[in-house]
N, C-alpha and C positions, 0 to 999 in steps of 0.2 A: 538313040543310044546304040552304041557298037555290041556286038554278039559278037561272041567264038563259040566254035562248035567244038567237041570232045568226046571221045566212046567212053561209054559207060556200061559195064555189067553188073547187071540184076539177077537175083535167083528168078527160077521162075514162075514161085510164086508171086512175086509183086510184078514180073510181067502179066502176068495173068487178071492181078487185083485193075492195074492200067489197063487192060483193054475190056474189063469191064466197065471202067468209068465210060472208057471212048463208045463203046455200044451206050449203055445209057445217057450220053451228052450229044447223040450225034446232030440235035438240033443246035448245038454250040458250035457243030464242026470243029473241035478240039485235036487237038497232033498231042503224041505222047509227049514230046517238046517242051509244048507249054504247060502241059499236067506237070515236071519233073522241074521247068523253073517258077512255076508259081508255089510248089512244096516250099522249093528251095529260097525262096523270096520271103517266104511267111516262118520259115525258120530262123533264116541268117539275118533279119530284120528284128532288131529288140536290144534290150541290156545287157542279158544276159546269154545270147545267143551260141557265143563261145564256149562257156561251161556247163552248156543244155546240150550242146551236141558231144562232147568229151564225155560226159554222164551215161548219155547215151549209147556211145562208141563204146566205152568199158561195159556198160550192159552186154548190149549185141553180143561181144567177144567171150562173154561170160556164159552167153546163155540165159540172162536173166530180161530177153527185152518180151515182152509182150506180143504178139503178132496176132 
């Protein structure tokens, strides 16, 4: 399957939350990469995908998202 690449900014708490995953996996040898497309796989994967991330999105901007 073809890839494209694309910058992405994160606050830095969730860089921060990622390179804790990557120190605790280093036996997976994991890239932030694959951390950010397998979220993004397990998200945009389902029924309902579109109106769970819109939900979301209005949270976030709201201030009402969880972290």
């Amino acid at each position: 399957m073809k890839k494209s690449s694309f910058g992405v900014r994160i606050e830095d708490e969730l860089l921060d939350k990622l390179s804790e995953i990557i120190d605790e996996s280093r036996y997976l040898n994991i890239t932030r990469s694959e951390i950010i497309e397998t979220v993004l796989e397990t998200q945009l994967n389902g029924d309902h995908s579109k109106e769970r991330i819109q939900d979301l999105i209005i949270k976030r901007r709201e201030g009402r998202l969880n972290r």
